[in-house]
C-alpha positions in Angstrom: -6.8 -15.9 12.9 -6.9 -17.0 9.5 -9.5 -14.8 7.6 -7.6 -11.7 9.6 -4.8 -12.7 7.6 -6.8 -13.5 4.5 -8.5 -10.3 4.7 -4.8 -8.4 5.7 -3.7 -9.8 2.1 -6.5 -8.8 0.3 -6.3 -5.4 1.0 -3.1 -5.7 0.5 -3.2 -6.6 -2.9 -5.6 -3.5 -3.7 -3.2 -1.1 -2.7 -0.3 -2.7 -4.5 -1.0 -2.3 -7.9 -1.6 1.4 -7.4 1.7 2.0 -5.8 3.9 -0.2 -7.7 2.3 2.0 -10.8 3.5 5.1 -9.0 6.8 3.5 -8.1 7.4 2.3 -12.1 6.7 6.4 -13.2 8.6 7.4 -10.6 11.7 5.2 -11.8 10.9 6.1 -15.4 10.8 10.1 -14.9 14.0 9.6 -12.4 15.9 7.8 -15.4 15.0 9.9 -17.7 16.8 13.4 -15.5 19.8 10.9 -15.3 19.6 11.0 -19.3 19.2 14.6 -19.5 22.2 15.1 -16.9 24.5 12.9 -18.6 23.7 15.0 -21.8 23.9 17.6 -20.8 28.0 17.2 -20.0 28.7 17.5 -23.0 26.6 20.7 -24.5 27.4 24.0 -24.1 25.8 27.3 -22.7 22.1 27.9 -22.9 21.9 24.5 -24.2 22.8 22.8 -21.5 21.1 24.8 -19.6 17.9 23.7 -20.8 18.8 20.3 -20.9 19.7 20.3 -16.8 15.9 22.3 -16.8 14.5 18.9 -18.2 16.1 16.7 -15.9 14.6 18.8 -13.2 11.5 18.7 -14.3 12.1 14.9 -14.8 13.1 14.8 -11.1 10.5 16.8 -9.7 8.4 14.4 -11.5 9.8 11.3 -9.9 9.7 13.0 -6.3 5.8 13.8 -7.3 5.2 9.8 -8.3 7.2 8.7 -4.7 5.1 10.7 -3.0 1.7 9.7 -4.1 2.9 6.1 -3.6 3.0 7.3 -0.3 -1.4 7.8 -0.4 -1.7 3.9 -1.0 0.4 2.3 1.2 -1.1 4.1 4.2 -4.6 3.2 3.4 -3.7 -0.1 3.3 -2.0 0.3 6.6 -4.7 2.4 8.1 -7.3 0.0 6.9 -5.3 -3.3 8.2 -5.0 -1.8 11.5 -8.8 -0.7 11.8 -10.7 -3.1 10.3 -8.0 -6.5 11.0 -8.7 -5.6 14.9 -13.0 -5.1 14.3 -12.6 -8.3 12.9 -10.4 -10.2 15.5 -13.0 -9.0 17.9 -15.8 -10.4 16.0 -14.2 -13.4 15.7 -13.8 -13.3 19.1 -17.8 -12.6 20.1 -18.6 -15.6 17.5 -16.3 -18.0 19.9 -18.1 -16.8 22.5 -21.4 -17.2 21.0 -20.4 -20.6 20.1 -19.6 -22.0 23.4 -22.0 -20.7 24.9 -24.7 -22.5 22.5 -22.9 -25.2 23.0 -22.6 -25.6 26.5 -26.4 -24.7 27.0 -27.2 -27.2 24.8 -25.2 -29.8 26.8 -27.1 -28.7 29.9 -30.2 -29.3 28.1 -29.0 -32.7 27.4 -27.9 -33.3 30.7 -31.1 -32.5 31.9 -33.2 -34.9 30.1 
């Protein structure tokens, strides 16, 4: 059970880094609309027009950067699930393997 867990973490670890990147442009583009709202309070007209355009843009951004965070975390998930269980059962089949070496060679023993 332990190098299922060992090789859960590691992959893991892989697919952090890529989403925590997505995650910190995602939090930057989002603060940056909030920026753009809060200025645009206190223009007038067209300019605040355009300035409530930017913080959409901002946000749409943000939404974009959530989303492919989304790509990473269910590879990892995907590849956890697959591969953890192939590996369980492997681990499994080498028991098996082992005991049974093992108990043939006590019956060789035995026999002698």
């Amino acid at each position: 059970m332990g190098f299922r867990s060992l090789f859960t973490k590691g992959v893991a670890v892989t697919s952090a880094g890529r989403t925590s990147q997505h995650s910190r442009k995602a939090s930057s583009y989002a603060k940056q609309a909030m920026n753009c709202f809060r200025q645009a309070k206190s223009l007038k007209a067209e300019k605040k027009i355009d300035k409530m355009l930017d913080g959409l843009s901002y946000l749409s951004n943000s939404v974009l950067e959530v989303s492919d965070s989304v790509t990473p975390i269910s590879m990892m998930n995907a590849t956890t699930a697959l591969l953890g269980d192939n590996i369980q059962k492997m681990i499994n089949q080498s028991q098996l393997n082992i005991i049974s070496t093992l108990g043939n060679k006590k019956i060789k023993r035995a026999s002698k």
